[in-house]
C-alpha positions as CSV (number, residue, x, y, z in Angstrom):
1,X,0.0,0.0,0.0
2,X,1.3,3.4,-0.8
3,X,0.6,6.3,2.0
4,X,0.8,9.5,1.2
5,X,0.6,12.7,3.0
6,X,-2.0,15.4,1.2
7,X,-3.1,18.7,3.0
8,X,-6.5,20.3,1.7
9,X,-6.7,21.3,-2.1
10,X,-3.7,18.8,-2.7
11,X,-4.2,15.7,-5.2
12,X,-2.9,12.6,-6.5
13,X,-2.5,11.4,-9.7
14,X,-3.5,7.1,-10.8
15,X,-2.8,6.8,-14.2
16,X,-3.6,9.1,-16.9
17,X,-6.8,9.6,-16.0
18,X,-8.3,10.3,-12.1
19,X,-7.5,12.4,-9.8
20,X,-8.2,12.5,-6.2
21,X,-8.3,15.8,-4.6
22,X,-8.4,16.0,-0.5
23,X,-11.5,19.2,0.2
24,X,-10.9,19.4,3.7
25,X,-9.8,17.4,6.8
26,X,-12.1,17.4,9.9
27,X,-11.8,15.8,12.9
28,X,-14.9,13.7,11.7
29,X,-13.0,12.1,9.1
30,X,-11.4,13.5,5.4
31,X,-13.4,14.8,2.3
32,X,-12.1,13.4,-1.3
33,X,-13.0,14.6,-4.7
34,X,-12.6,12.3,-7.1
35,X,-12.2,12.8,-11.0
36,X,-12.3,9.8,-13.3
37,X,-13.6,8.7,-16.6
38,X,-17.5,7.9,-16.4
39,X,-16.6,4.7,-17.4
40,X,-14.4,3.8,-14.3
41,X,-16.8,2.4,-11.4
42,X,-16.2,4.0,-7.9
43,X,-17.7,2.4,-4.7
44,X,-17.2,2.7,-1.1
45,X,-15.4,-0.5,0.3
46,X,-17.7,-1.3,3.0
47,X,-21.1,-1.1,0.5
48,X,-19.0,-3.0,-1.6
49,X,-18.5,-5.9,1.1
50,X,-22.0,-5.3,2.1
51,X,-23.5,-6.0,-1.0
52,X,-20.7,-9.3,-1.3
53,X,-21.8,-10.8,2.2
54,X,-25.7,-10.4,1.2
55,X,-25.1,-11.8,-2.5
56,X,-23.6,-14.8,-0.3
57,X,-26.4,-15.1,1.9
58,X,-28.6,-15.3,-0.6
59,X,-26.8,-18.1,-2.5
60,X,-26.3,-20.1,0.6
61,X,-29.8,-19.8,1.3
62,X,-31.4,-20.7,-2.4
63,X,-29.0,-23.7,-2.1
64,X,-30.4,-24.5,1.4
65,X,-33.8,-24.4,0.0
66,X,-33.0,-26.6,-3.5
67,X,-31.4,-28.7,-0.7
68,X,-34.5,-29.0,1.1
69,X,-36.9,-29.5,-1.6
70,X,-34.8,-32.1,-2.9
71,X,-34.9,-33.6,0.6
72,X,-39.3,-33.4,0.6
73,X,-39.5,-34.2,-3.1
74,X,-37.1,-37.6,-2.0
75,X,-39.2,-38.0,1.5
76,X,-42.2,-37.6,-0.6
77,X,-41.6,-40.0,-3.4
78,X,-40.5,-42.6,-0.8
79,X,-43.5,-42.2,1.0
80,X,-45.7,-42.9,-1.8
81,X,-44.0,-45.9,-3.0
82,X,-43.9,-47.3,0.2
């Protein structure tokens, strides 16, 4: 990881093409401007891991339920052959 040390109205440079410019530095946290190609996504990390952990649950849980409907459908055919 590169750290750098910006003041307020200071920017960096990745690539050719964005630039990330520090607004102002609170004691609540720092302000960014950043300018990139429309093309470039930008996303916060943690809606980024947010979104990540709930696609997950929601996998794990469509499998648990093909995983239990094979288990009925299976219970159900045995019980009617039986």
């Amino acid at each position: 990881m590169l750290v750098l040390t910006r003041r307020a109205n200071e920017s960096i440079l990745i690539g050719d093409d964005i630039t990330v410019t520090i607004l102002g530095v609170t004691p609540g946290g720092v302000r960014i401007g950043v300018d990139a190609p429309q093309d470039k996504r930008i996303n916060r990390a943690e809606i980024v891991v947010a979104v990540g952990d709930e696609n997950q649950q929601a996998v794990q849980s469509s499998s648990d339920d093909a995983a239990a409907g094979a288990l009925l459908k299976a219970i159900g055919t045995r019980a009617g052959t039986t």
